[in-house]
C-alpha positions as CSV (number, residue, x, y, z in Angstrom):
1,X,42.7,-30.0,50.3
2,X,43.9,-29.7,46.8
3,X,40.6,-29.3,45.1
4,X,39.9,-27.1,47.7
5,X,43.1,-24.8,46.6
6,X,42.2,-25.1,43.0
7,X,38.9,-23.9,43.7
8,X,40.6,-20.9,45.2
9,X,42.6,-20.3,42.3
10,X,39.8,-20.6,40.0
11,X,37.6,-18.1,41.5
12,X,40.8,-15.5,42.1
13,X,41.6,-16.4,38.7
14,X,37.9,-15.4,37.7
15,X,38.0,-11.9,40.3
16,X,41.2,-10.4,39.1
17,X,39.9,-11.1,34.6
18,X,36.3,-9.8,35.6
19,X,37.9,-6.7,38.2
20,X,40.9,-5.7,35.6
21,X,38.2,-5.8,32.6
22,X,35.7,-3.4,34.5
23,X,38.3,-1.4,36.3
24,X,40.3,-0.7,32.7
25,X,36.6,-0.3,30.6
26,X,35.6,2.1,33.2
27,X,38.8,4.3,33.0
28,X,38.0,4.2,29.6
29,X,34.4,5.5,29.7
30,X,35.3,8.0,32.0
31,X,38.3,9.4,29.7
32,X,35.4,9.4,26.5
33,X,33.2,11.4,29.1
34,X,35.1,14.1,30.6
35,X,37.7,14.4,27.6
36,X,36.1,13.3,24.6
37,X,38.9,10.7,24.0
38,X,37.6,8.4,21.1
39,X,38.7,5.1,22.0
40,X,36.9,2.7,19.8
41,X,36.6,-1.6,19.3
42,X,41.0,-1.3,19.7
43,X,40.1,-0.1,23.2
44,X,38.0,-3.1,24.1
45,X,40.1,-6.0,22.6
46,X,43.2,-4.2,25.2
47,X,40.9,-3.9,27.9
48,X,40.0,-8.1,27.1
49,X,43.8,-9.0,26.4
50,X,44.7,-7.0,29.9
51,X,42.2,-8.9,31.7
52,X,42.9,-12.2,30.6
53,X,46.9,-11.6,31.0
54,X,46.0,-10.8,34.4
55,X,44.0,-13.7,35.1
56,X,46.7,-15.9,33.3
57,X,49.7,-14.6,35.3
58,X,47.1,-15.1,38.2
59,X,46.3,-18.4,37.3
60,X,50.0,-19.7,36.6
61,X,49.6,-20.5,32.6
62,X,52.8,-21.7,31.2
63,X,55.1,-18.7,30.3
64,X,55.3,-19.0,26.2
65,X,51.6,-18.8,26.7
66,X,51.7,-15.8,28.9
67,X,54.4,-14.5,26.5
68,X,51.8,-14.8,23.7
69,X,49.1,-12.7,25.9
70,X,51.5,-10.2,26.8
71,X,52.6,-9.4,23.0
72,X,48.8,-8.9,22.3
73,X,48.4,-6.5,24.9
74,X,51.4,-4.6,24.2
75,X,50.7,-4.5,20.6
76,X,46.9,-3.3,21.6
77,X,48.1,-0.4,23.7
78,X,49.4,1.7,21.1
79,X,45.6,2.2,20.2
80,X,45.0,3.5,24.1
81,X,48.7,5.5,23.3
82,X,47.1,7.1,19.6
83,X,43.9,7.9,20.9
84,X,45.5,9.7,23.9
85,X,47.9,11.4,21.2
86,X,45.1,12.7,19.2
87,X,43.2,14.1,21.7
88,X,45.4,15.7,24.2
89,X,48.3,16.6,21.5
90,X,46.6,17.3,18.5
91,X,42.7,18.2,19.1
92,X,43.6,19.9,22.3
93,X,46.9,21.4,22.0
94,X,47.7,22.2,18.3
95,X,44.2,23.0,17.2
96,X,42.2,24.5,20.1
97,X,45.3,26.0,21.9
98,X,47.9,27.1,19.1
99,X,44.7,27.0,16.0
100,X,46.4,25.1,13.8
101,X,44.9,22.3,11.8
102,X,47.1,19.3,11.9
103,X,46.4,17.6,8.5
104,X,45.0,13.4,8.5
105,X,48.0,12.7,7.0
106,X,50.4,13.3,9.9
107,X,48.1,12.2,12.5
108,X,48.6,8.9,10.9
109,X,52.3,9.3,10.2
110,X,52.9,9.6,13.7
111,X,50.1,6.7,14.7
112,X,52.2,4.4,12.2
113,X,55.4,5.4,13.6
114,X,53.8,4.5,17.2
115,X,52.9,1.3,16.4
116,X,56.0,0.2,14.8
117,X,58.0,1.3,18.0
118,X,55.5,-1.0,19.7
119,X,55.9,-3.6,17.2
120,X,59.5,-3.6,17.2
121,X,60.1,-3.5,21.1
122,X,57.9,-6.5,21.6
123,X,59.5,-8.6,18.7
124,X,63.6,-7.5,20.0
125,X,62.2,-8.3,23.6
126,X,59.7,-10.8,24.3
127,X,60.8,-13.0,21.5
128,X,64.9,-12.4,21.3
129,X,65.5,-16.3,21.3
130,X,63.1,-17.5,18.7
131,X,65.5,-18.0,15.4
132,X,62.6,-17.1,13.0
133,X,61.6,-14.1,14.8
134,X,65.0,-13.2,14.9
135,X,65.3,-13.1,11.1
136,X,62.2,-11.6,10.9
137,X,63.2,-8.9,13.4
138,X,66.1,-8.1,11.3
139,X,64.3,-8.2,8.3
140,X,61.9,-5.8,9.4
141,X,65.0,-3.5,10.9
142,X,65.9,-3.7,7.1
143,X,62.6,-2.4,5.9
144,X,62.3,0.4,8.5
145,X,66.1,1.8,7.1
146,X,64.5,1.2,3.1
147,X,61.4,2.9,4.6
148,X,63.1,5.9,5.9
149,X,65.2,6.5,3.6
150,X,62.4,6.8,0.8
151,X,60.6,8.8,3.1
152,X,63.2,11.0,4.6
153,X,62.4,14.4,2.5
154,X,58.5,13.5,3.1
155,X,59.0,13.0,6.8
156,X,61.7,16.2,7.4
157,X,59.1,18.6,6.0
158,X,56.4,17.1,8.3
159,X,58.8,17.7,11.3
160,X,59.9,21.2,10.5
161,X,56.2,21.8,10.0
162,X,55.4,20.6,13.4
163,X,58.6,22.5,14.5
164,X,57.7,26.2,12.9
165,X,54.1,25.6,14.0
166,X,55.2,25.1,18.0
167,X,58.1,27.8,17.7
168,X,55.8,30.1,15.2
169,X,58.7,32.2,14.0
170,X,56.2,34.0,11.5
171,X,52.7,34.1,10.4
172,X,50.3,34.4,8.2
173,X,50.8,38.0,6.8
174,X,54.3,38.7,7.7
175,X,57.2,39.7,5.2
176,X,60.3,37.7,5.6
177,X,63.7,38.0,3.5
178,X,64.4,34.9,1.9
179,X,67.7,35.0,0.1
180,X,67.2,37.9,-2.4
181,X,63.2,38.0,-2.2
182,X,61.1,40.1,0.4
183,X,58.0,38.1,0.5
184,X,55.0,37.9,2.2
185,X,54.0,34.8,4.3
186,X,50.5,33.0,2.0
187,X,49.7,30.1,3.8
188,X,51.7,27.4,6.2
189,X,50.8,23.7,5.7
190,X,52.9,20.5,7.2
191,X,54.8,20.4,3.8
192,X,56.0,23.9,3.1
193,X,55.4,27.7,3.2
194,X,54.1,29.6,-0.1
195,X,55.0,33.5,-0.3
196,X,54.6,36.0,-2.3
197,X,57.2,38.6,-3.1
198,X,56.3,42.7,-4.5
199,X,55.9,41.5,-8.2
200,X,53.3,39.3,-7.3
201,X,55.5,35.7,-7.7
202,X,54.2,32.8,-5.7
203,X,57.4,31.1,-4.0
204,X,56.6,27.1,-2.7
205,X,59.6,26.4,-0.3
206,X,60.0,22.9,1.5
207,X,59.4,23.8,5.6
208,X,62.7,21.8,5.9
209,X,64.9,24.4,3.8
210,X,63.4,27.1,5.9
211,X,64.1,25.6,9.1
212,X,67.8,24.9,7.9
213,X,68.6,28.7,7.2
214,X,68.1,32.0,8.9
215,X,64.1,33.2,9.1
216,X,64.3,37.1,8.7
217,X,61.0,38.2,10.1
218,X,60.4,41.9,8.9
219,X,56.8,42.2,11.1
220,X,58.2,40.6,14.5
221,X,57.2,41.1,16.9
222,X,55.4,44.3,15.1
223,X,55.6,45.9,12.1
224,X,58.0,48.4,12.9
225,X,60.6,47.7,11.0
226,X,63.9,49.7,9.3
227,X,65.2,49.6,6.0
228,X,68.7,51.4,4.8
229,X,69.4,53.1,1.4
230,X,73.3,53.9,0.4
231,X,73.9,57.1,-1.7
232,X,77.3,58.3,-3.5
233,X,77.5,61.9,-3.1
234,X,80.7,64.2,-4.7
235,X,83.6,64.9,-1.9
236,X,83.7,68.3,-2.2
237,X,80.2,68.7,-0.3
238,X,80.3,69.3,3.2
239,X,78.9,65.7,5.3
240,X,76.6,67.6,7.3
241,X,75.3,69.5,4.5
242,X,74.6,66.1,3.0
243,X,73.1,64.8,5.9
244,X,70.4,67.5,6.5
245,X,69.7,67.1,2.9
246,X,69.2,63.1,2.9
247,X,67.4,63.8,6.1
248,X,64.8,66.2,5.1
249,X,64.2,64.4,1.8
250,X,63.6,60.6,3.5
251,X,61.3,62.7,6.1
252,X,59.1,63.7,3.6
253,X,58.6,60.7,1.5
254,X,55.4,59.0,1.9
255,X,55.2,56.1,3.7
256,X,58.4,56.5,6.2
257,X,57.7,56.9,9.6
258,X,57.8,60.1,11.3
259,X,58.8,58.5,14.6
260,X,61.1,57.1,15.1
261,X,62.9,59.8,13.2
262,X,65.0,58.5,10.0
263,X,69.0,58.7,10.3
264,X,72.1,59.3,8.0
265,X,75.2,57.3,8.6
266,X,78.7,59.0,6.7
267,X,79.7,54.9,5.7
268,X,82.6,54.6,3.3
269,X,84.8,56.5,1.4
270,X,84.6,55.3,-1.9
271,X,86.9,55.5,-5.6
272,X,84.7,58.5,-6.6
273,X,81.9,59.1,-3.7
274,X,81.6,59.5,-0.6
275,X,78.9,56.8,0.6
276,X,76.0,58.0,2.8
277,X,73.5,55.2,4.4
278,X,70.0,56.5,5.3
279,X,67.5,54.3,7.7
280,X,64.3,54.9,7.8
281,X,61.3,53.2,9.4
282,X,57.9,51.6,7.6
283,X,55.2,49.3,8.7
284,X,53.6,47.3,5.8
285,X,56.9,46.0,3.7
286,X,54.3,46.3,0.8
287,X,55.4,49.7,-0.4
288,X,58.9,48.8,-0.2
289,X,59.6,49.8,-3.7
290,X,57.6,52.6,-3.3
291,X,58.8,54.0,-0.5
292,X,62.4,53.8,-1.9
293,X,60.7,55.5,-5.0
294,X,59.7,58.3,-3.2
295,X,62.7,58.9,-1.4
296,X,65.2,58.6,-3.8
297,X,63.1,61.0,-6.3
298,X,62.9,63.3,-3.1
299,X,66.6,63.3,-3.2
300,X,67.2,64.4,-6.6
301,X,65.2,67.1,-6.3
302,X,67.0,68.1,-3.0
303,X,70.0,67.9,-4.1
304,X,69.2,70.1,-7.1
305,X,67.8,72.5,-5.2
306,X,71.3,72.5,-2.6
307,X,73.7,72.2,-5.7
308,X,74.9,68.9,-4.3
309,X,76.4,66.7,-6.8
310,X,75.7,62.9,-7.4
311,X,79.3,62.4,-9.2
312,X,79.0,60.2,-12.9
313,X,81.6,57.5,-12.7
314,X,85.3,58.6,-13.0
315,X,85.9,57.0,-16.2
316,X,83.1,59.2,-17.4
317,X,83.5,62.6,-18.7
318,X,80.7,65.4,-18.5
319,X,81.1,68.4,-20.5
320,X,78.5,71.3,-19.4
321,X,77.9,74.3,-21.6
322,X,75.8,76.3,-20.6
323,X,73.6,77.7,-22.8
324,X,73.4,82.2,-23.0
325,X,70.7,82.1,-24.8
326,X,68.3,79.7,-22.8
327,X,69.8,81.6,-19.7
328,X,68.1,85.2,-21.2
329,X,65.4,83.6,-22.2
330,X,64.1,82.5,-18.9
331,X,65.4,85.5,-17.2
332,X,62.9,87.7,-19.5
333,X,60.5,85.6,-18.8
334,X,60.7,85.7,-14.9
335,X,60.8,89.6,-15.4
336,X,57.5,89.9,-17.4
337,X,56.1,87.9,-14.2
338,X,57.7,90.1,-11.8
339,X,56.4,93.4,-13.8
340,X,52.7,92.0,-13.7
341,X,52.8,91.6,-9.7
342,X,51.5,94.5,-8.0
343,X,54.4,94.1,-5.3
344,X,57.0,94.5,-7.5
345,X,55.1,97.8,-9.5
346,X,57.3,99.7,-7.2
347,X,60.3,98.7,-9.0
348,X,62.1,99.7,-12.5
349,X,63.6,97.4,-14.5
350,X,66.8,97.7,-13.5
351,X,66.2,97.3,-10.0
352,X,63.9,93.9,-11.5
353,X,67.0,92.7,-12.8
354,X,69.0,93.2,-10.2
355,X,66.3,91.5,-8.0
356,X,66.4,88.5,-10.3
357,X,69.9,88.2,-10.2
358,X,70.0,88.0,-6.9
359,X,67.9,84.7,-6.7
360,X,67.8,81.4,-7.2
361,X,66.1,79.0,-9.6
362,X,65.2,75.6,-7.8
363,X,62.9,73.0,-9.0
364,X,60.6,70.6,-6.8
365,X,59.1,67.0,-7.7
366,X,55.6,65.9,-7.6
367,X,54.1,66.1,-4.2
368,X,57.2,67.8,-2.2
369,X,56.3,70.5,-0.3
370,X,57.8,73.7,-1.6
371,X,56.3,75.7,2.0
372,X,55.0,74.2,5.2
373,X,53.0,75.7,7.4
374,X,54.1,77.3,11.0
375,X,57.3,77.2,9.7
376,X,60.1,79.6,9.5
377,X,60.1,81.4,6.1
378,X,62.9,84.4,5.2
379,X,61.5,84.1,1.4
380,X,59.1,83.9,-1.1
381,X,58.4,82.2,-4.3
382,X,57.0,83.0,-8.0
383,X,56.0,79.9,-9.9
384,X,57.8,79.7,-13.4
385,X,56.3,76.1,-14.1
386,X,53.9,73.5,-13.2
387,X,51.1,73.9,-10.4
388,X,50.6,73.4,-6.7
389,X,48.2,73.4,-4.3
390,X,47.6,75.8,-1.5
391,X,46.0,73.6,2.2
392,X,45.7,74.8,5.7
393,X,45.6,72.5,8.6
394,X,42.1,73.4,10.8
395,X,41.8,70.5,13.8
396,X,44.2,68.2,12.4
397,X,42.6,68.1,9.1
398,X,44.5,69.1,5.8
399,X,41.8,71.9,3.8
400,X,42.7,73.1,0.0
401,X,41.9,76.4,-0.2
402,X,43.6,77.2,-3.2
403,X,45.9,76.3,-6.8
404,X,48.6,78.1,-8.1
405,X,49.3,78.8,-11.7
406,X,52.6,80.1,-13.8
407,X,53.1,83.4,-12.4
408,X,51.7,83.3,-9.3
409,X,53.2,84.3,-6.0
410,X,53.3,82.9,-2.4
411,X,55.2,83.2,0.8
412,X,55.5,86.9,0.5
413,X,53.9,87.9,4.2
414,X,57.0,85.5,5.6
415,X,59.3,87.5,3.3
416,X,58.4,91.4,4.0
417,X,57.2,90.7,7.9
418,X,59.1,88.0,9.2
419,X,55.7,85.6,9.9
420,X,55.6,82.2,10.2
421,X,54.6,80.3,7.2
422,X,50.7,80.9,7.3
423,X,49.9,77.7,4.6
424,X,51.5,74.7,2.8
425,X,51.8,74.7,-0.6
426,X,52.4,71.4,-2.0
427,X,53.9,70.8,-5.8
428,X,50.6,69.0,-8.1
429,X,53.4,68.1,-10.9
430,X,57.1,69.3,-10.9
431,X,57.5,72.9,-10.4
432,X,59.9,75.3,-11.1
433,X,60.1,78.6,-8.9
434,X,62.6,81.6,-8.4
435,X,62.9,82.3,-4.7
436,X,63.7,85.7,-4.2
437,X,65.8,85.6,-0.4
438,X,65.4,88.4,2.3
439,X,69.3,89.6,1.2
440,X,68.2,90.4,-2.4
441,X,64.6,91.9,-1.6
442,X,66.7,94.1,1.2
443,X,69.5,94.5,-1.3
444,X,67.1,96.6,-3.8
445,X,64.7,98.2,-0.9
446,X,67.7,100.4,0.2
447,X,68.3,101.5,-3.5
448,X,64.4,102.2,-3.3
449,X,63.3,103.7,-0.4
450,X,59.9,104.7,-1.8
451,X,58.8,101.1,-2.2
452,X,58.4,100.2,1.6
453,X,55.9,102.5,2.0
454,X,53.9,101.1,-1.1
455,X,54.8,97.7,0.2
456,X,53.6,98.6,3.9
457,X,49.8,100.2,1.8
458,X,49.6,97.1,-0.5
459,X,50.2,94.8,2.7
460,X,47.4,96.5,4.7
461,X,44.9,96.7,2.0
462,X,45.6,92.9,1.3
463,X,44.8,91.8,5.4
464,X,41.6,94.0,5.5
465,X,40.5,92.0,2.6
466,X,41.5,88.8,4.1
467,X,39.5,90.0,7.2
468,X,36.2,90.9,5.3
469,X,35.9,94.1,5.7
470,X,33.0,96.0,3.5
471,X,34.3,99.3,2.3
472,X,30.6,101.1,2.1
473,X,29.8,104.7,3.8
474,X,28.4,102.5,7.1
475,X,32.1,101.5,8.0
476,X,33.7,104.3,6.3
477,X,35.6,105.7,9.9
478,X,36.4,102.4,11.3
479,X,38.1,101.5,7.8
480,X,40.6,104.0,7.0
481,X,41.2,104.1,10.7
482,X,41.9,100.2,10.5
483,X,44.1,100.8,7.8
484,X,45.9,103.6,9.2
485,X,46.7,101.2,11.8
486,X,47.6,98.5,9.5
487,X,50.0,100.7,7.4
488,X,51.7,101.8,10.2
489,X,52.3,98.4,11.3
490,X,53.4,96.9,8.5
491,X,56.1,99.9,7.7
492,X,57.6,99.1,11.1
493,X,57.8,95.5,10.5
494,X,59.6,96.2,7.3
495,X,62.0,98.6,8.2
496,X,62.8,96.3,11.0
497,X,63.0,93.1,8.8
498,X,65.5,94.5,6.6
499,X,66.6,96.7,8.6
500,X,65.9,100.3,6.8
């Protein structure tokens, strides 16, 4: 009966090693197969030291022995654990899922750090009583503190790598604010993130510094983004004179968005200012100095043109004189323009003066828009300096049609009729224009009744020409007839737009 029994045990001994080698091998086959796991010799030797722990524990070896086995296996799995790791968490997950690459070095990092947990847990369990593994346990406890410490910095920046690469607060291509810098986001590795700011200056900072501070993402989640720009401006200007002016001026600057619109804040009361706060929208944080550029110069100009005062310090003091003979100067010269405009022939030289007097001087920057068209207009404009640009919008597309020279006029159609601006004219360089207002142009046409109907003449020949019509003995009827018509309309229009 006994041999018979250990007979038994030998060949259930011999079932379970040969069924737990085939059943784990084929698990493993079929995980290389369907999922590409790459399991390798590690694989086999657990498979081996799984079957023969089973057979021992099957078998009834003596415990120490079956201690030995078990340790083997345990130590083995981590291979099974790391080769499940790399293909489910980093091949699958991280790179095919997310596309990031996960660099060699932390797939081992983490491999090493799997194996030592493994290590570790089979030394503090299955071999607690042995004094020598004891000291070697807490030898080794010793080294794993020496080990992280000197590796601490190395092994943060690998974790808040893996952290900003699961959480992806930014990308590739975005602006962030870091401290004092606007930069844009270079590249991302597991060690740190490289920028670069506006000037073109690389910046290298540790992925655990990041992680630790605020991340101020300018493109998330789009591009859309708004900036703000404070402005002093002197108290005895109305606010809401000052805000239509910061308005119109951040509205026209290239690069802000049209929508949303931009928007001026009253913010503080200051020693010598009152402060104003514009926001305004952009996309690409590339033309950040650019854009505040372009607003800011839009500003002066603006301001000039509204006599709005950006006060000096109060501890400094400004001492204006202005100057007679500059003053006559210019006015002569705006006269001897005046007098060689056929609109004006009407008018003596008194009545010129008086004309002049009775408008302004302003001055416009490079690229503002001194008219726009399908606006508004009560006035029109004779340039003293600098050039512009005349463009009509046909299907959405800007044309030039013209460029205007010292001593040429524009606008006047919205002046004399009451149109609608009928063209832009855009500054080339910075300009400097008298714009003569409906009051003064009225203001003089009652003094000289005789010029409306020169005015009403010179307006009708000007549209027939605009219109193309040939003045030969063919058309001769149809073109006094036409401007017959035309005079007529224009001396109602007149007389109605300033009221004569």
């Amino acid at each position: 009966m006994l041999a018979i029994a250990e007979a038994q045990r030998d060949v259930a001994t011999i079932g379970v090693f040969l069924a737990t080698f085939f059943i784990t091998l084929s698990i493993g086959r079929l995980l290389k197969r369907r999922a590409g796991v790459r399991f390798g010799i590690f694989f086999q030797l657990f498979t081996l030291a799984l079957a023969v722990y089973a057979a021992a524990w099957v078998y009834g070896i003596d415990m120490r022995w079956r201690n030995h086995v078990a340790a083997a296996v345990a130590l083995l799995s981590t291979a099974v654990v790391i080769a499940l790791v790399d293909r489910y968490l980093w091949d699958l997950y991280f790179e095919h899922k997310r596309q990031t690459v996960i660099p060699k070095f932390l797939r081992e990092m983490v491999a090493l750090v799997i194996f030592l947990i493994a290590l570790l847990l089979v030394l503090s369990i299955g071999y607690h009583a042995d004094r020598e593994l004891r000291g070697l346990l807490a030898g080794s406890g010793v080294a794993a503190v020496i080990l992280a410490f000197a590796t601490q910095n190395v092994l943060g920046g690998v974790v808040a790598g893996m952290s900003l690469q699961i959480s992806r607060p930014y990308k590739v291509g975005d602006w962030l604010q870091v401290g004092e810098h606007f930069a844009e986001v270079m590249e991302i590795n597991w060690r740190s993130t490289r920028l670069r700011t506006n000037d073109a200056i690389y910046l290298d900072i540790p992925n655990n510094e990041i992680v630790r501070g605020t991340i101020v993402n300018l493109h998330y989640p789009t591009e859309l983004h708004a900036m703000r720009i404070v402005v002093g401006v002197d108290y005895n200007v109305p606010p809401n004179k000052v805000k239509d002016a910061l308005f119109q001026a951040t509205l026209h600057a290239d690069w802000v968005e049209k929508e949303p619109a931009p928007k001026v804040y009253l913010k503080d009361f200051g020693d010598f200012a009152i402060l104003y706060e514009i926001k305004f929208y952009m996309r690409s944080h590339e033309n950040y100095s650019n854009v505040c550029d372009a607003i800011r110069t839009n500003i002066w100009y603006n301001f000039k043109r509204q006599k709005i005062t950006i006060p000096f310090p109060i501890r400094t003091l400004e001492i204006n004189r202005r100057r007679t003979t500059s003053a006559q100067e210019e006015h002569n010269q705006t006269k001897a323009i005046l007098e060689g405009e056929q609109l004006f022939s009407c008018l003596t030289s008194e009545q010129l003066d008086q004309l002049i007097r009775g408008s302004r001087t302003v001055r416009f920057g490079r690229g503002e828009k001194i008219i726009e068209q399908d606006a508004e207009g009560a006035s029109m404009f004779v340039l003293l300096h600098g050039s512009a640009n005349v463009s009509v919008s046909q299907n959405g597309t800007m044309l030039r049609v013209a460029s205007l020279r010292m001593g040429d006029c524009f606008g006047e159609m919205s002046l004399l009729t009451g149109e609608k601006r009928t063209a832009t004219v855009r500054a080339e360089d910075d300009c400097e224009v008298i714009e003569i207002s409906k009051p003064a142009m009225a203001a003089v046409l009652r003094e000289a009744p005789d010029c409306v109907t020169q005015l009403s003449e010179l307006l009708a020949a000007r549209k027939i020409e605009t219109e193309g019509v040939l003045k030969d003995a063919a058309q001769g009827f149809a073109q006094e007839t036409k401007e017959r018509e035309y005079r007529a309309s224009f001396l109602r229009r007149l007389r109605s737009v300033f009221e004569l």
